[in-house]
C-alpha positions in Angstrom: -1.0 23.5 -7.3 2.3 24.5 -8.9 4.5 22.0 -11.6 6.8 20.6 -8.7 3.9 19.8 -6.0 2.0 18.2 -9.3 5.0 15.9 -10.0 6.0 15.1 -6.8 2.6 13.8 -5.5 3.1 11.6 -9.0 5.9 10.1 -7.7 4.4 9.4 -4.3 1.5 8.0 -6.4 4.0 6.1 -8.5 5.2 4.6 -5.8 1.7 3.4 -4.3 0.8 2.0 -7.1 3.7 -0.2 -7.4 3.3 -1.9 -3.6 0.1 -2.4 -5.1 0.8 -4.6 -7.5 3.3 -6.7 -4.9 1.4 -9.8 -2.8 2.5 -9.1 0.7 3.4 -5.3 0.1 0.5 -2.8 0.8 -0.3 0.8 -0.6 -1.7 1.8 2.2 1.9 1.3 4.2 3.4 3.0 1.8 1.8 6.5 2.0 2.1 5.7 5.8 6.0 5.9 5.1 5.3 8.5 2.5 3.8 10.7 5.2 0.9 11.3 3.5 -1.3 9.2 4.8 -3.9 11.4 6.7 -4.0 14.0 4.3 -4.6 11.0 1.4 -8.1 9.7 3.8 -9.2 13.6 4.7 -9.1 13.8 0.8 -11.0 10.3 0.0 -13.4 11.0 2.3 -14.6 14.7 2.2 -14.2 14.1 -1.8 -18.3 14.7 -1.9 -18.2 17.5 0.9 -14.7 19.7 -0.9 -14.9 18.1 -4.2 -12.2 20.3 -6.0 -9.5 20.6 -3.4 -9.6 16.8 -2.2 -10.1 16.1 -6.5 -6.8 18.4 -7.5 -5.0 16.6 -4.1 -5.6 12.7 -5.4 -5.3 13.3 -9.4 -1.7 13.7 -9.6 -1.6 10.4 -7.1 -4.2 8.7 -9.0 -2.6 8.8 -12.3 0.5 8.2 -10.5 -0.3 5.1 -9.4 -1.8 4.4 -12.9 0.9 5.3 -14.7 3.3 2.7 -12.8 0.5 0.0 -12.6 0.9 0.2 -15.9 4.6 0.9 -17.0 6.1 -1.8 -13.7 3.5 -4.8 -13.7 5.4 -7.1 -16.6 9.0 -6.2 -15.8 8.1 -6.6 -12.0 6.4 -10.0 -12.6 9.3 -11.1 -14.4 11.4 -10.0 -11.7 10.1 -11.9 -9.4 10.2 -14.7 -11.5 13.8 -14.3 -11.9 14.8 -13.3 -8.6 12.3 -13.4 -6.3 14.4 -13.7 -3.0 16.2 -10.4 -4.0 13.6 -8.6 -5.0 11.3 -9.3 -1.9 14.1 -8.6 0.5 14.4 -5.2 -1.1 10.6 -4.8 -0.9 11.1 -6.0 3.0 14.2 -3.2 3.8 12.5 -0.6 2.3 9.7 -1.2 4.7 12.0 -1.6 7.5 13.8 2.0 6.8 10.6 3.7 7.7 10.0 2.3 10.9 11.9 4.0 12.9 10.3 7.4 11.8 6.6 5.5 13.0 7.8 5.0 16.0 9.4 8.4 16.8 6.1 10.3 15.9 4.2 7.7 17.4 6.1 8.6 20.6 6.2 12.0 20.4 2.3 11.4 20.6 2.1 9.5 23.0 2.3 6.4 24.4 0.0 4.0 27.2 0.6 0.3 28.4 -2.5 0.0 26.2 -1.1 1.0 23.2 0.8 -2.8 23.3 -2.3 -3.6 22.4 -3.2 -1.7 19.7 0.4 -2.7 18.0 -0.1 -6.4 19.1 -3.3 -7.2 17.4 -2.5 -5.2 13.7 0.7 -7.2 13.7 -0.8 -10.3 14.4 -3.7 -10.3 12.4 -1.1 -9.4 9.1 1.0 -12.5 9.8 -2.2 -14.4 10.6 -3.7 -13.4 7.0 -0.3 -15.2 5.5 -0.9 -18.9 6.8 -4.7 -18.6 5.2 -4.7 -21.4 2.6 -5.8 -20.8 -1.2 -9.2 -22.0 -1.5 -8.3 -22.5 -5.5 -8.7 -20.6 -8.4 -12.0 -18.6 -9.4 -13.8 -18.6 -12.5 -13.7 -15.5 -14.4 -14.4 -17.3 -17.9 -17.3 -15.8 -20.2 -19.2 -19.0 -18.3 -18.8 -17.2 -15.1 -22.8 -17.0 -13.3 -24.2 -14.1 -12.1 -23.3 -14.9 -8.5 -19.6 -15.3 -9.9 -19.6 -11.3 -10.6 -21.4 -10.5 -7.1 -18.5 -12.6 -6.0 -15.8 -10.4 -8.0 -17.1 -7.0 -6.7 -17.1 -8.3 -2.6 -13.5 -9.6 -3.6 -12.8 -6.1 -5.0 -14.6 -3.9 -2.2 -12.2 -7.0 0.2 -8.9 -5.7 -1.8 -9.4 -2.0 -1.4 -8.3 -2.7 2.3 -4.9 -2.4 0.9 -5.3 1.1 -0.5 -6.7 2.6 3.0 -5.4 -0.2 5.4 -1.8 0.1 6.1 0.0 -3.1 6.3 -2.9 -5.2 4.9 -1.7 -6.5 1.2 -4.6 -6.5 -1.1 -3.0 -8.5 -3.9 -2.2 -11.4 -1.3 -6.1 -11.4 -0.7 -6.6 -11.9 -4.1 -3.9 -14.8 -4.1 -6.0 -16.5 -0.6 -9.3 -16.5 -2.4 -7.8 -17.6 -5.9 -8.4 -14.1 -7.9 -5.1 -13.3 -8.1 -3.5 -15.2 -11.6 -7.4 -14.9 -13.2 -7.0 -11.4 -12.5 -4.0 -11.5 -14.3 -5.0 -13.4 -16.8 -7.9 -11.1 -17.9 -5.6 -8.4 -17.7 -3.5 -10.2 -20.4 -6.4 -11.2 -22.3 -7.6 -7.5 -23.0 -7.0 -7.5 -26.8 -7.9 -11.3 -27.5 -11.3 -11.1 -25.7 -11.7 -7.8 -25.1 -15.9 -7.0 -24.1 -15.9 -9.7 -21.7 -12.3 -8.9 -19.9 -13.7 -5.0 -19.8 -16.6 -6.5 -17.7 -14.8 -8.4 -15.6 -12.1 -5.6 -14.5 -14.9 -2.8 -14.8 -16.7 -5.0 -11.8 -13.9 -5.5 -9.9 -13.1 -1.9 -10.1 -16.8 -0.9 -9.0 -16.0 -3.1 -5.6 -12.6 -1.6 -5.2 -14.1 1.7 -5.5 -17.3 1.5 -2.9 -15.2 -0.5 -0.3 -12.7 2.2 -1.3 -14.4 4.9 -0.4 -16.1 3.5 2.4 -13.6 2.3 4.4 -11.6 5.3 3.7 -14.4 7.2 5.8 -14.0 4.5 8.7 -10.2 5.2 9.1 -10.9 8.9 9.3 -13.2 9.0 11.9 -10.9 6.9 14.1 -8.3 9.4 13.4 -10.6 11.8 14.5 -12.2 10.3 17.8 -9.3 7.3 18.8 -6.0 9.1 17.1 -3.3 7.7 19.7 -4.7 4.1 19.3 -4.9 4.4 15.7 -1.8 5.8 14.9 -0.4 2.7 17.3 -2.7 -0.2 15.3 -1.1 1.6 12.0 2.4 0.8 13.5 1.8 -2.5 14.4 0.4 -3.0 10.7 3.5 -1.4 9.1 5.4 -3.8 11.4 3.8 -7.2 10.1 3.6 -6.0 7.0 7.8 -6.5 6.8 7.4 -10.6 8.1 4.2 -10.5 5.9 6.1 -10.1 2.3 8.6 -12.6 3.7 5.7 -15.4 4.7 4.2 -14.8 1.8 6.4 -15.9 -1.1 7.8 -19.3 0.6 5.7 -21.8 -0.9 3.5 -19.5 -2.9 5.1 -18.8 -6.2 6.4 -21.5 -8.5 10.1 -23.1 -8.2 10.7 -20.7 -5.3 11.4 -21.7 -1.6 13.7 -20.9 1.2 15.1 -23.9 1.3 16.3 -23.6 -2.5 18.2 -20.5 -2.2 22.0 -20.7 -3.4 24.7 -18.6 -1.6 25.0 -16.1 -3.8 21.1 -15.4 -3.5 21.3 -14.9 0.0 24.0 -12.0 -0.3 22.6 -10.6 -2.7 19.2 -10.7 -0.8 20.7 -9.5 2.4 22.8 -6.6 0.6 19.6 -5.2 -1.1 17.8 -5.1 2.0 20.4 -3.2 3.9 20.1 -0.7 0.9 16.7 -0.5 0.8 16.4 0.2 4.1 19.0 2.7 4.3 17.2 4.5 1.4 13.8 4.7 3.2 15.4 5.5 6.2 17.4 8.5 4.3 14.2 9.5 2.3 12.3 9.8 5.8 14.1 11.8 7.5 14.9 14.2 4.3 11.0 14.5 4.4 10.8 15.1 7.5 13.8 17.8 7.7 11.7 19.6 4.8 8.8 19.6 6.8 10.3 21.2 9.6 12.0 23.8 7.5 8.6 24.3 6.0 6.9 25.3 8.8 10.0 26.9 10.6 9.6 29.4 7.0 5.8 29.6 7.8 6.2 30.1 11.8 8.7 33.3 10.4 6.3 34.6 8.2 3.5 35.0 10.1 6.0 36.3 13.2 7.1 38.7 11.1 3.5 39.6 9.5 2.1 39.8 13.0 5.1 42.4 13.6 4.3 44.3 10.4 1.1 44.6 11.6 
């Protein structure tokens, strides 16, 4: 792997690893928009089988994603403190922009009355997950029980949906079974009371890992054996996924509602959304225009090696 292809798949990482952090916004779409997502599960799940090429393909996106957990998560909080309507309505165009490029390949692969379904359901159950009341806040003091941590690693292994599932927001999860602000919170409290908080996030990451990995195996082999309905169900995830973000914040998040907004809110809302979808839409199809001069360049070479020959 050369400099370029090192620090471009950090970017794509970067950018995972921000939707990550976002209730309502998933990682899992992203890549989808990213066009990376197959090659991200092949990797995930032959990881054991071809550990040094799927190992060099998810480092750069790993430390990515790390890198902008890290460097985005106070200045986006406080963003969406400030302005949340703004900010979530850029989220929700520069989900929309990639649409279109779904539903072209999607087409170009085919397409069945069935398939209706296979849109219908994703999309539902994403909106459906939205309207799922909080059932409160969990206990991740140092009195937390042992059934408390079993607790924390199912609710982990739960989010990791979001990395692998495409439309399916693993931080609002955390906010529907009340792990979200404790999360948070131990995440702030790293230098105060810093052995328990390490134990805390160290068994959440264990069940973010194994469900990780897991599930990661599941969405391969429908790839494989059920790729037309897949690729449909990811669509119809993407697709709720844009309602989803805008569901999600009404209500959720302190001195925030629709009914609040002001005027100048609203524009401002609306005018970021056309931008970010207009960006997404622009950053699709410049991938895809690479892609196809890539292979046109490979499709030459081998022509002409064949000729050579």
């Amino acid at each position: 792997m050369n400099v370029k292809e090192f620090f471009k798949k950090f970017g794509i990482g970067a950018v995972i690893g921000a939707a990550m952090i976002i209730p309502g916004v998933s990682g899992g779409t992203i890549a989808v928009l990213l066009n990376i997502y197959d090659k991200l599960i092949g990797a995930i799940s032959d990881l054991k089988k071809d550990f040094k090429n799927s190992f060099l393909f998810l480092l750069p996106i790993i430390l990515g994603a790390l890198v902008a957990i890290g460097a985005i998560f106070w200045p986006l909080t406080k963003l969406l403190e400030i302005a949340p309507f703004p900010t979530i309505m850029l989220f929700a165009g520069l989900l929309l922009g990639g649409i279109p490029k779904l539903f072209k390949d999607g087409i170009k692969n085919g397409f069945s009355k069935r398939n209706i379904i296979s849109v219908l359901i994703p999309f539902a159950a994403v909106i459906a997950i939205c309207f799922i009341p909080s059932l409160g806040e969990a206990n991740l003091g140092e009195d937390m029980s042992a059934a408390g941590y079993i607790c924390l690693a199912l609710i982990g292994a739960l989010a990791s949906c979001a990395l692998v599932i495409p439309g399916v927001s693993g931080s609002m999860l955390l906010l529907i079974f009340g792990y979200y602000d404790p999360i948070l919170a131990t995440i702030k409290s790293l230098l105060s009371s810093t052995g328990h908080s390490v134990l805390v996030l160290a068994v959440f990451a264990a069940g973010l890992v194994i469900g990780f990995f897991s599930i990661a195996k599941l969405m391969k082999f429908l790839l494989a054996k059920l790729p037309r309905g897949t690729y449909w169900a990811i669509i119809g995830f993407v697709i709720g996924s844009v309602p989803a973000i805008l569901i999600t914040y009404n209500g959720n998040f302190p001195d925030f509602s629709y009914s609040s907004l002001s005027i100048p809110h609203i524009v401002i809302g609306v005018v970021l959304a056309v931008a970010g979808a207009i960006a997404s839409f622009a950053l699709t199809a410049l991938v895809e225009t690479k892609m196809k001069k890539k292979t046109a360049d490979s499709s030459d070479t081998s022509s002409e090696n064949a000729q050579n020959g």
